[in-house]
C-alpha positions, 0 to 999 in steps of 0.5 A: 541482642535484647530490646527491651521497650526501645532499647536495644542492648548487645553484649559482645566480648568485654563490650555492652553496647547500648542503642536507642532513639529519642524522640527529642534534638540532639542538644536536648539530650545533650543537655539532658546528659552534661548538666548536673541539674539534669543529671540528678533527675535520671541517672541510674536505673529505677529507684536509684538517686544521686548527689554531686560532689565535684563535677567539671565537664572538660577533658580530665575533668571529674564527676564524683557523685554518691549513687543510693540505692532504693535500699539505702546502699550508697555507691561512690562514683567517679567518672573522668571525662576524656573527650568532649565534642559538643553535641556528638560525643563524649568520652569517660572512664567510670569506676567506684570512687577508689584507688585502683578500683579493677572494674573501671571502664570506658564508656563511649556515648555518640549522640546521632541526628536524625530527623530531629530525632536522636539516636543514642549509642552508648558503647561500654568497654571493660577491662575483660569479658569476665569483667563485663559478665560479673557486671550484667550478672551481679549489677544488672547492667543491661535491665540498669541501661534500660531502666536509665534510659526510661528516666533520660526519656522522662527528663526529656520530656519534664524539659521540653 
């Protein structure tokens, strides 16, 4: 296991799993994590910006969005959503915004109450362990939850 600040991140076969306790309500966070007005204030790690194309918050629905690096390097991103239980999980498939795009994966996010304080666990399923590997080796997939997670902290806080 890695703590990193308040995360904690496990990398476990073809899975990350990622947990953390927010000081703020459950549907803050969920909030926080399904409105695109939010989303743009802290998905992705440091530095990182991102612009919606499409975004319909159903099952089957579809996020598209462009993810841009603090080098100028835009990432195409389409997450499908699966499962939607308000406020206590989602569900998605996420992957580069092409075809048949062989490092997609699943991720599962389960929002716990707990004394007005919420833990997050985010659990993401690849399609293999030399998958996963390539993702924390060449993306910096757990420093990248981490970072995140700091952004989600500092929008939390900018919507209280």
């Amino acid at each position: 296991m890695i703590t990193n600040n308040q995360t904690s991140v496990e990398v476990e076969g073809k899975e990350i799993l990622v947990k953390r306790v927010f000081y703020a309500s459950r549907d803050l966070i969920w909030k926080a994590w399904t409105q695109p007005e939010h989303l743009k204030n802290w998905w992705g790690p440091k530095g990182f910006s991102i612009t919606t194309s499409e975004f319909e918050m159903k099952p089957g629905g579809i996020w598209r969005f462009i993810m841009k690096g603090p080098d100028g390097v835009e990432y195409p991103n389409k997450i499908t959503f699966k499962e939607i239980v308000k406020p206590e999980r989602l569900v998605y498939t996420s992957a580069d915004d092409i075809e048949g795009d062989p490092g997609q994966f699943q991720t599962i996010v389960t929002f716990v109450e707990e004394d007005n304080n919420t833990l997050l666990i985010q659990r993401l399923i690849f399609p293999s362990a030399e998958i996963r590997e390539q993702v924390v080796k060449e993306f910096g997939a757990i420093e990248g939850a981490s970072q995140t997670l700091d952004r989600l902290e500092a929008q939390l806080e900018a919507m209280r």
